[in-house]
C-alpha positions in Angstrom: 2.3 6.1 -1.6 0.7 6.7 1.8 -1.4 9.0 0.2 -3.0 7.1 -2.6 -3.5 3.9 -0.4 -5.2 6.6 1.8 -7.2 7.5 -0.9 -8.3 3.9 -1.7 -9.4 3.1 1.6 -11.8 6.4 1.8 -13.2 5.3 -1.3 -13.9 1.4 -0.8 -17.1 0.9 0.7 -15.9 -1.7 3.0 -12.4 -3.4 3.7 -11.6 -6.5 2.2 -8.9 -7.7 0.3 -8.5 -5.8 -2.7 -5.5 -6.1 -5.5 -3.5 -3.1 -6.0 -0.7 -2.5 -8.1 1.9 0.4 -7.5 3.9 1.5 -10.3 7.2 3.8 -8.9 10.0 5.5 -10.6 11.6 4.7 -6.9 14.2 2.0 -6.9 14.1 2.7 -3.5 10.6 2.6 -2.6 9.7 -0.3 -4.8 13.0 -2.4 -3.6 12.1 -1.3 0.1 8.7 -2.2 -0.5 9.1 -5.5 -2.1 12.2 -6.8 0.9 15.1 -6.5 -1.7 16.5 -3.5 0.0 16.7 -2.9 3.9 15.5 0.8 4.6 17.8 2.0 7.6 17.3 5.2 7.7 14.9 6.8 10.5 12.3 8.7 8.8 12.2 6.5 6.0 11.9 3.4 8.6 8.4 5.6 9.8 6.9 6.0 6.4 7.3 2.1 5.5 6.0 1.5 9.0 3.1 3.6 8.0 2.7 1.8 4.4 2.7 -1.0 6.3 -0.5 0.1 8.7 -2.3 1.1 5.4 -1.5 -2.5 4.0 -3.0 -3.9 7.1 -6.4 -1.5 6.6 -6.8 -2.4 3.3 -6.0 -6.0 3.9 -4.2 -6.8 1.2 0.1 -6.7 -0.2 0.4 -4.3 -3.0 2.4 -5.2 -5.9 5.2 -2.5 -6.4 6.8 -2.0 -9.6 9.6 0.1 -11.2 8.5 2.3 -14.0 11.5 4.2 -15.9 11.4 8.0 -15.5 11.5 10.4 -17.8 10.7 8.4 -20.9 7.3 9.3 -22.1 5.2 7.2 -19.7 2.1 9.5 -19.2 1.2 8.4 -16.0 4.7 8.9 -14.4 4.7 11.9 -15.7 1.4 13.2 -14.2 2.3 12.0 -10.8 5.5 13.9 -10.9 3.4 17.0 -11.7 1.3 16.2 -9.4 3.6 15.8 -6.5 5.6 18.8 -7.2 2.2 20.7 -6.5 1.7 19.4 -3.9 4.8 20.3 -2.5 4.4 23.5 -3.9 0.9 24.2 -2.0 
């Protein structure tokens, strides 16, 4: 997620509010995200904190929502590929 709202804000010519929607197979991330789920734990505390920064950049609150995994959605899929790539190197 850091990532891609990274990517947004290299692309946009300048800052303003823009509307963005982020679709997640995370329960986690989108419940974290959206306040219906306190993150506690440290590292995961830092990466919100950082979503957070990139919220502030962009000037604007993302919509998050939960996509189901695993069923045929073609764009979960290809960002499941393309995260275990980039893992990978």
């Amino acid at each position: 997620v850091v990532r891609a709202l990274e990517e947004v804000y290299e692309r946009i010519e300048k800052p303003e509010a823009v509307n963005i929607t982020i679709k997640s197979d995370s329960q986690l991330l989108v419940k974290g995200m959206n306040g219906e789920h306190k993150i506690q734990a440290p590292k995961l505390v830092q990466l919100k904190a950082r979503i957070e920064r990139m919220h502030m950049k962009l000037r604007t609150e993302p919509e998050y929502i939960w996509v189901r995994a695993h069923v045929g959605n073609k764009m979960n899929e290809l960002a499941d590929f393309l995260a275990v790539k980039s893992m990978a190197g």
